[in-house]
C-alpha angles and dihedrals in degrees: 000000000000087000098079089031120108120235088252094050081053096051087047096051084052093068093040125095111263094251088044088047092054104050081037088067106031092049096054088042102061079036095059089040094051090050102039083058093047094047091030088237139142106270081231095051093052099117092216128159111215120162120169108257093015127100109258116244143171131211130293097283108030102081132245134289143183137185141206140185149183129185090284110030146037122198127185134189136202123194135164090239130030124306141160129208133191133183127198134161122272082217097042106146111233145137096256100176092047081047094048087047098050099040118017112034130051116170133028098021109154079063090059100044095073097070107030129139136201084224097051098057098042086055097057096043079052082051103049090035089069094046097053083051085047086046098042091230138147122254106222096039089048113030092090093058105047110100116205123204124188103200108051097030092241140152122185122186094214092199096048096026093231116157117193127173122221148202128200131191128182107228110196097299096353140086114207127188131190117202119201136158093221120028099248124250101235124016115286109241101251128186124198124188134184094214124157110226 
């Protein structure tokens, strides 16, 4: 994948862990390819800033992307405003109720226990995951004040007072949710890839 990397991506990947060079590279190079296909341009003259750790953007003008991905799979999405997009795996292995717990509910919880889901709750970490990359946020420093609601499809930062809407799909083992704070007006270009990393 070095073939479509900067020299700086390749300094950076340098510095990086193996693993961490690895998804750094393969991530901003089917970045740079989706987006040289959707602007006609050159992989290498796509003018993308894409530090590890930090959310990937392009110049004033050229629209807005984020990207996501899980071991097996990498998806990026391009709109005109502001959008966020997260990927996980339908059969991803966790603890949901001691998650739910931790990060979604707060009070009341043996009420919610009785019907939870894995899904549900993966769906709702999918959900939230996206808002804090609209948001530009932090994981660990915004997850607890994200509230998710099903019906309407709602989250609402309770610190900030952002209120973003969202849409999920599963696509064959993965959920995949967008998060926006108006439904745009034409459907956002996304990319989903299987890919081992």
């Amino acid at each position: 994948m070095q073939d479509v990397a900067t020299v700086e991506e390749i300094k950076t990947a340098k510095k990086l862990t193996n693993s961490r060079s690895k998804i750094f590279l393969e991530t901003r190079a089917y970045l740079r390819k989706s987006l040289s296909t959707l602007f006609d341009l050159d992989p290498l003259e796509i003018p993308i800033n894409a530090h590890p750790g930090k959310p990937p953007s392009l110049p004033s003008g050229m629209g807005n992307i984020s990207l996501s991905h899980c071991k097996d799979a990498i998806t990026i999405v391009w709109h005109k405003g502001r959008i966020g997009i997260d990927i996980e795996r339908i059969d991803r292995d966790f603890n949901y109720l001691k998650f739910a717990e931790k990060y979604f509910f707060h009070t009341n919880k043996s009420m919610h226990n009785n019907y939870l889901t894995k899904n549900m709750i993966l769906n709702q970490w999918c959900a939230v995951e996206a808002a804090i990359k609209w948001d530009h946020g932090k994981l660990a420093k915004d997850i607890n004040h994200w509230q998710f609601f099903e019906k309407p499809k709602k989250l609402i930062h309770k610190k900030r007072n952002i209120h973003l809407s969202y849409s999920q799909i599963n696509f064959h083992n993965w959920t995949i949710s967008l998060a926006y704070a108006e439904k745009p007006s034409f459907n956002p270009e996304i990319i989903c890839c299987s890919k081992n990393f």
